[in-house]
N, C-alpha and C positions, 0 to 999 in steps of 0.2 A: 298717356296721361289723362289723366277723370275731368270732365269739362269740370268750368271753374265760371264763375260768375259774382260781380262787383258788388260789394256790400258796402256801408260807410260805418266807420269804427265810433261808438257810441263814449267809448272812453279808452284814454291812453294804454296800451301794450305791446308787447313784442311778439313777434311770431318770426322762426326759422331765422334770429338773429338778426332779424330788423325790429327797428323800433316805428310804432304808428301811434298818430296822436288825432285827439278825438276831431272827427269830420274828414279823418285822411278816408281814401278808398283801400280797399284788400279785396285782392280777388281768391276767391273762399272757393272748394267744392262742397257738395251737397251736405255731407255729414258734418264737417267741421263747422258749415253757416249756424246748422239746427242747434247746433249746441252752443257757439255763440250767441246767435239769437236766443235761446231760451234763458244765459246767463243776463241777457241785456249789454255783452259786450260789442255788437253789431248788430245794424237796423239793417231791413233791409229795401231798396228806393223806391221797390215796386210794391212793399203792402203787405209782406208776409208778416204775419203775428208772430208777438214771441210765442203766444197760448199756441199756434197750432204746434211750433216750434219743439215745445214744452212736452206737448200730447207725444208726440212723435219720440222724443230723444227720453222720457220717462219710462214708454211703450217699450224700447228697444232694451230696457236693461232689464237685468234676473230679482228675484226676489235680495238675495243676497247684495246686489249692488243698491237696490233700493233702499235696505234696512242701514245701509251703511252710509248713502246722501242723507238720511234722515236723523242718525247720526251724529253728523256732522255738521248738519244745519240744525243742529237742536231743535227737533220735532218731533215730540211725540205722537208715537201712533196708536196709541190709548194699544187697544185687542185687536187691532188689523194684523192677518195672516196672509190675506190673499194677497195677487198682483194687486188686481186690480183696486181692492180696499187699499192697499197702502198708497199706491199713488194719490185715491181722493186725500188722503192724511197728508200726504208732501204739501198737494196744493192747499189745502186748506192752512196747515199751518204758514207757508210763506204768504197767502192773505192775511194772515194775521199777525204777521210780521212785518208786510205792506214789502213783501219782496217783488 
């Protein structure tokens, strides 16, 4: 089993058929925290950002996955082709979305 470590649930949901509600604890591993963390559905006690959170779990998908969060988040990415360009387009538009 993948070591796992305590986050506190930032707002109410379920996970694996239990229900947790915002300031309960969930003990998360690595991958599921960062993406938690990035959505803002889990802080984490010791100080991890959601940005580095964000950097990391954006990093990890394909262009195709990207074009498709953006999507879905109604963000245009104006001419962005690249990884990298589009990811600056996610973040900038959810700044400007104030996500």
């Amino acid at each position: 089993m993948a070591a796992t470590k305590d986050f506190i649930c930032a707002r109410a949901m379920t996970d694996n058929g239990r229900d947790y509600q915002r300031g309960d604890t969930i003990a998360l591993g690595h991958a599921d925290a960062i993406n938690l963390i990035a959505i803002g559905a889990v802080t984490d006690p010791e100080g991890a950002s959601s940005d580095d959170a964000d950097d990391q779990s954006l990093g990890k998908m394909k262009v195709d996955e990207l074009k498709a969060l953006a999507f879905k988040e109604e963000i245009d990415l104006g001419d962005a082709t690249k990884k990298d360009d589009i990811i600056v387009a996610i973040k900038r538009g959810r700044e400007a979305k104030g996500a």
